[in-house]
C-alpha positions as CSV (number, residue, x, y, z in Angstrom):
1,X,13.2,-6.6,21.5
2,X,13.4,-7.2,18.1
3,X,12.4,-10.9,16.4
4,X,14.9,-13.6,16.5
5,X,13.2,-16.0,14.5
6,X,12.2,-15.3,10.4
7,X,9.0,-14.3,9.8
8,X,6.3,-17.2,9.6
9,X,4.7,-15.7,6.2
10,X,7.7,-15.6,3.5
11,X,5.5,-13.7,1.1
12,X,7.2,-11.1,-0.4
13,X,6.9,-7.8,0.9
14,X,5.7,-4.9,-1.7
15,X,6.8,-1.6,-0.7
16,X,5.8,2.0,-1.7
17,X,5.4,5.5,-1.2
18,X,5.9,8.9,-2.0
19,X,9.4,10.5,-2.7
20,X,10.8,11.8,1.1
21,X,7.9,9.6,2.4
22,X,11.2,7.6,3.9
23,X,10.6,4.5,2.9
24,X,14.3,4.4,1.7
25,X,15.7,5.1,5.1
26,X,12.9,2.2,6.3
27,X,14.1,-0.5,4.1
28,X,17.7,-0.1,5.0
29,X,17.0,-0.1,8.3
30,X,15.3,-3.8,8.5
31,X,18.4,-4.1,6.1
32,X,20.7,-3.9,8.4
33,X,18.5,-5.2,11.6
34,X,17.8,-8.5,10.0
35,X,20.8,-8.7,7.4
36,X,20.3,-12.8,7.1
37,X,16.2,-12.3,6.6
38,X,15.4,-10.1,3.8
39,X,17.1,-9.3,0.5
40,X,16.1,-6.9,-2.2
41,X,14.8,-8.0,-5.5
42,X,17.0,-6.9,-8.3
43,X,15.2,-5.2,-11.2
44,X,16.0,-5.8,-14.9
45,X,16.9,-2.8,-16.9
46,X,17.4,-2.1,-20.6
47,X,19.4,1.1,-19.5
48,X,23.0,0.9,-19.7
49,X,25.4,0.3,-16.1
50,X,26.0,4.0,-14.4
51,X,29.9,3.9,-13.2
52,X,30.1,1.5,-10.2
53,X,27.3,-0.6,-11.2
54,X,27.5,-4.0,-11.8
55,X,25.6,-7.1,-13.4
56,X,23.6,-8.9,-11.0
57,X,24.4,-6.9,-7.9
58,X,22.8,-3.4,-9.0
59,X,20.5,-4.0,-11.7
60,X,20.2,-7.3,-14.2
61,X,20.9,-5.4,-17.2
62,X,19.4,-6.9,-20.8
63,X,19.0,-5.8,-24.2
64,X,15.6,-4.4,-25.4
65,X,15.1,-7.4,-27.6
66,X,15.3,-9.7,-24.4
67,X,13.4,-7.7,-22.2
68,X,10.6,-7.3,-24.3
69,X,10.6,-10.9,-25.0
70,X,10.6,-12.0,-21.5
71,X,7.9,-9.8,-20.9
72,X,5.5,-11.3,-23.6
73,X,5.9,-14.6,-21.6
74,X,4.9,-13.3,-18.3
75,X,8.2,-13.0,-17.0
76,X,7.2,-10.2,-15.1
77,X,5.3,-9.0,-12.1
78,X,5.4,-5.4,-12.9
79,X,7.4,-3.2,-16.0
80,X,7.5,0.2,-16.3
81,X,9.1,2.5,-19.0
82,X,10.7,5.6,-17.3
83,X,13.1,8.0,-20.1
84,X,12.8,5.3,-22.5
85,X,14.2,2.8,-20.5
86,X,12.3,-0.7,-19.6
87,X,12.5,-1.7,-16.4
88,X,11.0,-5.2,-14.6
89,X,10.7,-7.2,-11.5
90,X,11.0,-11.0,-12.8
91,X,9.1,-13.7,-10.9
92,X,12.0,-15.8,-11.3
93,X,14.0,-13.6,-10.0
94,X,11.8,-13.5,-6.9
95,X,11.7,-17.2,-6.7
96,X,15.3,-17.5,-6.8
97,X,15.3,-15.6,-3.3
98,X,12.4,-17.2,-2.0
99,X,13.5,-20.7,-2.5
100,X,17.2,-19.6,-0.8
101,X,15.0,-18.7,2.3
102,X,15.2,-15.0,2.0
103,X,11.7,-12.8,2.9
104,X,12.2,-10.3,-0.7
105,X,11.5,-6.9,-0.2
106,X,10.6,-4.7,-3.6
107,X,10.8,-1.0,-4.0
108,X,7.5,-0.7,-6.4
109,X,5.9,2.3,-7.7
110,X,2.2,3.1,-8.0
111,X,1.8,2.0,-11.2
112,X,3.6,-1.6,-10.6
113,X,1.6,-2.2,-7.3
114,X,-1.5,-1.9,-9.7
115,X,0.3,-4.3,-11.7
116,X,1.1,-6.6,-9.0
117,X,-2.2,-6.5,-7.8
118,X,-3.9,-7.0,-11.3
119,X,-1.6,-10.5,-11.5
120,X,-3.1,-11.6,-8.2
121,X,1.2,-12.4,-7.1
122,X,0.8,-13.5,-3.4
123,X,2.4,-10.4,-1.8
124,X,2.0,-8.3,0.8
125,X,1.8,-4.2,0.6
126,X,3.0,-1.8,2.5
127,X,2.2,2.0,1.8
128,X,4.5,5.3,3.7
129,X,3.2,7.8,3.7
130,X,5.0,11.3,5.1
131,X,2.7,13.1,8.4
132,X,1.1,15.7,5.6
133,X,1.7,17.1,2.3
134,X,3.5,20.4,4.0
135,X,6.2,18.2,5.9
136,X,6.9,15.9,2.6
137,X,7.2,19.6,1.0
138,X,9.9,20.3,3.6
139,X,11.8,16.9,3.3
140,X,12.3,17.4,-0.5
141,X,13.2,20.4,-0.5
142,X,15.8,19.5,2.5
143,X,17.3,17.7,0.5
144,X,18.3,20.1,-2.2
145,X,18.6,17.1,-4.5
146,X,16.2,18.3,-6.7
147,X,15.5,22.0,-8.6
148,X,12.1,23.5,-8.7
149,X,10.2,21.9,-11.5
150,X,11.2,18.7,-10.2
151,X,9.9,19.4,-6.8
152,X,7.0,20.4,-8.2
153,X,6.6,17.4,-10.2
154,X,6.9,14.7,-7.1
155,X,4.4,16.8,-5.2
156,X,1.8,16.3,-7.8
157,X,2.7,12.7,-8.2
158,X,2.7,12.5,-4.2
159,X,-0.8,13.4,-4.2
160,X,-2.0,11.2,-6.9
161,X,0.1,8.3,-4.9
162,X,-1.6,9.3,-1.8
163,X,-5.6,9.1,-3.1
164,X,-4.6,6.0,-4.7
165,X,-3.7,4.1,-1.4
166,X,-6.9,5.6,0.3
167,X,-8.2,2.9,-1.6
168,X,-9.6,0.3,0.5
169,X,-8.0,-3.1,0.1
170,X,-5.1,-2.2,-2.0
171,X,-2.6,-2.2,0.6
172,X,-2.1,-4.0,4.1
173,X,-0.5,-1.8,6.1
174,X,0.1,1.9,6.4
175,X,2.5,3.5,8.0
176,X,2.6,7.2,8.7
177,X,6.3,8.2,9.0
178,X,6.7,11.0,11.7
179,X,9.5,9.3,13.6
180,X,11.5,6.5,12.0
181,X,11.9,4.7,14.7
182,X,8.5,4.3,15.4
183,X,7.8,4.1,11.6
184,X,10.3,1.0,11.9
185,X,8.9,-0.7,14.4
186,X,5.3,-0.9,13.1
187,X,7.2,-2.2,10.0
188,X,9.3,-4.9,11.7
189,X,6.1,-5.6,13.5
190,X,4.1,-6.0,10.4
191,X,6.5,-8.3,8.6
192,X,7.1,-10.3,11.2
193,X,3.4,-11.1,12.2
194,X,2.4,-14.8,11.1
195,X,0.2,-15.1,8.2
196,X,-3.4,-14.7,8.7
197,X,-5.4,-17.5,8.3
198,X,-6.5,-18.7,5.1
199,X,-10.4,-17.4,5.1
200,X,-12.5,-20.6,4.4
């Protein structure tokens, strides 16, 4: 049966992983489970709208001159630069959700979880990780999205992703995707649980 009630701890919920680790297909699903409960936190960008984007809904998109000044106030609680493009998660933007009762779920990165945890943001992590290095091999290449140097380029970066969360403490939960049901469940199960006790 799955949860009724919203989850007891409304701290954000951090979310990474490889590329083909699934974590996409994860998201969506508790998404659609729990369509009232969660809601994605919406990125700034300095990039210009693709076709069918929109303001607000896709990405917040800003001007280089704004982003970079909102970032020198602290706006942020993690910015990267990707193909000289800036893009930002904004604590306000996170409070907006937060205060309209909404459990925010962000798509981070490695590099913004460090972030994120460098800030001290009360958050919670969750790292997916595919059953082995072959099998997330197979998924990207199933997908045929991607030509070889590509490929090639997310693998190195999966294994770089994957030492990092060995690390102990840096995330909260792991899930090892090999079924997404299963995978789903130990998610919903996780987000769901009531906040641990405040250590005294």
């Amino acid at each position: 049966m799955a949860p009724t009630q919203p989850p007891t701890d409304r701290r954000p919920v951090v979310i990474s992983g490889p590329s083909g680790a699934g974590k996409g297909t994860l998201f969506n699903l508790l998404f659609e489970r729990h369509p009232d409960t969660f809601t994605f936190s919406i990125s700034h960008t300095t990039r210009k709208p693709r076709q069918g984007e929109s303001h607000g809904s896709h990405y917040h998109f800003v001007s280089r001159d704004d982003f970079v000044a909102l970032k020198s106030q602290g706006g942020f609680v993690e910015s990267a630069e990707f193909s000289g493009n800036m893009y930002g998660t904004s604590k306000q933007t996170i409070e907006e959700q937060s205060a309209k009762g909404k459990v925010v779920v962000l798509d981070i990165e490695m590099e913004g979880v460090k972030q994120i945890k460098a800030t001290g943001f009360p958050a919670r992590f969750v790292f997916v990780a595919p059953p082995s290095e072959e099998e997330l091999e197979r998924r990207l290449r199933g997908r045929g999205t991607d030509d070889e140097p590509s490929i090639l380029k997310r693998l190195a970066q999966a294994k770089v992703e994957l030492e990092y969360a060995k690390t102990p403490g840096v995330h909260d939960k792991i899930i090892v995707n090999k079924d997404i049901e299963t995978a789903y469940k130990e998610l919903e199960d996780f987000v769901f649980a009531p906040e641990p006790a405040a250590k005294a």
